[in-house]
C-alpha positions in Angstrom: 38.9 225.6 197.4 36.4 224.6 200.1 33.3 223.2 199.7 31.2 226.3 200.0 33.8 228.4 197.7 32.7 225.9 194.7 29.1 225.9 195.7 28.8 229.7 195.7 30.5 230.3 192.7 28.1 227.6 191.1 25.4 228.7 192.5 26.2 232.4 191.7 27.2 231.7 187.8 23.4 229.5 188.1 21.7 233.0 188.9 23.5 234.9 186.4 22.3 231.9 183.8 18.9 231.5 184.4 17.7 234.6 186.9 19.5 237.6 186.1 20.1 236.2 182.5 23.8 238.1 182.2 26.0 236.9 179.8 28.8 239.0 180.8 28.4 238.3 184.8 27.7 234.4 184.1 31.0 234.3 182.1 33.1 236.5 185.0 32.5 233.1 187.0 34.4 231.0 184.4 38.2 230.8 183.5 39.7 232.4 180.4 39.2 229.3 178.4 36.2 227.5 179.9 33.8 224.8 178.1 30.4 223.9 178.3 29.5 220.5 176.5 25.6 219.5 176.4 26.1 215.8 175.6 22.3 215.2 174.3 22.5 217.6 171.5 26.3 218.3 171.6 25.4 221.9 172.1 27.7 224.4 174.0 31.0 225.8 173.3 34.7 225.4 173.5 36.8 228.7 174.7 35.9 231.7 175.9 34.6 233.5 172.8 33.2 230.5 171.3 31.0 230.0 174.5 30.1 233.5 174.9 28.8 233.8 171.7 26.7 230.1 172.5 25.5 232.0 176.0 24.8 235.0 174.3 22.6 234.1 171.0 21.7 230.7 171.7 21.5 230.1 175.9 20.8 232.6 178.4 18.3 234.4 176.5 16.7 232.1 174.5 15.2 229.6 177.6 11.3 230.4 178.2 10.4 232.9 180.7 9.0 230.5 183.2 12.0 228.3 183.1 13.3 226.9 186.3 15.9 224.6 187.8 15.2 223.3 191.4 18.3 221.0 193.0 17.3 217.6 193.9 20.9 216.1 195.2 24.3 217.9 195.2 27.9 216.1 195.6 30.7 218.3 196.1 34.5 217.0 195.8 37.4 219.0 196.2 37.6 220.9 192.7 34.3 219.4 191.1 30.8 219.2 191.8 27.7 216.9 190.5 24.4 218.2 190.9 20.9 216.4 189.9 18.3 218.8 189.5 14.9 219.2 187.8 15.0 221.5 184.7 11.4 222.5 184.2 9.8 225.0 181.5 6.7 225.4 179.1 8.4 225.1 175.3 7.0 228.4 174.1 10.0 229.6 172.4 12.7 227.8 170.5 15.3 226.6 172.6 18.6 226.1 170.5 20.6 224.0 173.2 18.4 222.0 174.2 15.3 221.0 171.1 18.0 222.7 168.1 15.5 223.9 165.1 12.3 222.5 166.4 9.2 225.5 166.8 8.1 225.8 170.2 5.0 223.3 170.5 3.4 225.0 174.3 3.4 221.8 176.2 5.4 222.0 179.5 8.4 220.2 180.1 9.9 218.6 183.1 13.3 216.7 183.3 15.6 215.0 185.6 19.3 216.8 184.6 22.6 216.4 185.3 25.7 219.0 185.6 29.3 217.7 186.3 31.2 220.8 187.0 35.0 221.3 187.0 36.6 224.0 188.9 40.0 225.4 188.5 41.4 228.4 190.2 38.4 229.1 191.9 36.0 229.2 188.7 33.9 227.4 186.6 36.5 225.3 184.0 33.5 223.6 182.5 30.5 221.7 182.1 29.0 218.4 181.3 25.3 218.2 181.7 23.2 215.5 180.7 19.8 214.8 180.3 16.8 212.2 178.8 16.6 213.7 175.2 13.7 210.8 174.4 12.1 212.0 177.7 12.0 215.9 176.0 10.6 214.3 172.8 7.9 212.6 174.3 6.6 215.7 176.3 6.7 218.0 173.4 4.7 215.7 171.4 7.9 215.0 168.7 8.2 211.4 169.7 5.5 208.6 170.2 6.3 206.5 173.4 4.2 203.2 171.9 6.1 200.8 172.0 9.7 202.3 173.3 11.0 202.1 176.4 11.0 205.5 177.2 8.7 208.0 179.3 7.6 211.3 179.6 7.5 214.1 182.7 6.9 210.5 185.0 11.0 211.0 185.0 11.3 213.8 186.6 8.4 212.8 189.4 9.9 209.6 190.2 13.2 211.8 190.9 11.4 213.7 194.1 8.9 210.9 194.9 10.5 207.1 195.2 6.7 205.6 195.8 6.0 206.4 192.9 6.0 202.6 191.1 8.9 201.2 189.1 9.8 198.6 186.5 6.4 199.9 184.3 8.5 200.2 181.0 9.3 196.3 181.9 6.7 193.9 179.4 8.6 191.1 181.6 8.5 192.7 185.2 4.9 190.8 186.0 6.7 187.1 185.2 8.8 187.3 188.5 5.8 188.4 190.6 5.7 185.1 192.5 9.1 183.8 192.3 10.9 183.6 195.2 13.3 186.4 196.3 
């Protein structure tokens, strides 16, 4: 396939996802026995039946209304492609994939997220996306940064904004400060 044969059938099974919010369409872009594997939560499904039901009762319908997924960086190779985007939504509904049994809190979320996506035969064979699970926590209130070296909706600015400073998290970072480089 070329480059702009993967990218449109990504970028159409994307809109059936998260836009048009059709299972049946969103699965049409997939090979009879695709998976989807959302490493975090180890949410997804295995097969075609298996992830239709996951798209079905637990995916496509169940992300909030205002959710949104904006592409920061794309790599395409000849049957696979990588993209970093930023996932963003307010948590006013349970989302089963992504924060599994925890009620919907109303605090907005914004993460940095990653989708590897294989290709075979010209569709979708599957999916590994990644993202900061502690990063989620923190923004919906369910985990207390003090003292951890994580962060909260900073991740997903530094993404689009580089000036933005670094090496915060770091209780060591302000020892070098005069050392020579």
């Amino acid at each position: 396939m070329t480059e702009l044969d993967l990218t449109a059938v990504w970028e159409a099974h994307c809109k059936y996802e998260f836009e048009t919010r059709d299972v049946d369409a969103t699965m049409a872009t997939m090979i009879d026995a695709p998976y989807v594997n959302h490493i975090p939560t180890m949410t997804g499904g295995v097969g075609h039946d298996q992830l239709k039901r996951f798209y079905k009762y637990h995916f496509i319908g169940g992300n909030p209304p205002d959710t949104e997924l904006n592409l920061v960086s794309r790599t395409v190779g000849e049957n696979q492609i990588v993209d970093e985007m930023l996932f963003t939504f307010t948590h006013t509904s349970e989302i089963d994939w992504m924060l599994p049994d925890v009620a919907p809190t109303g605090e907005r979320v914004e993460i940095p997220l990653v989708a590897i996506v294989g290709f075979q035969d010209g569709k979708v064979a599957h999916e590994h996306i990644y993202w900061d699970q502690a990063s989620v926590l923190v923004q919906i209130g369910k985990l207390d940064p003090t003292g951890l070296p994580v962060a909260g909706m900073e991740t997903a600015k530094k993404v689009v904004d580089n000036s933005l400073p670094s090496n915060e998290l770091m209780g060591q970072w302000a020892t070098s400060k005069n050392k020579p480089v």
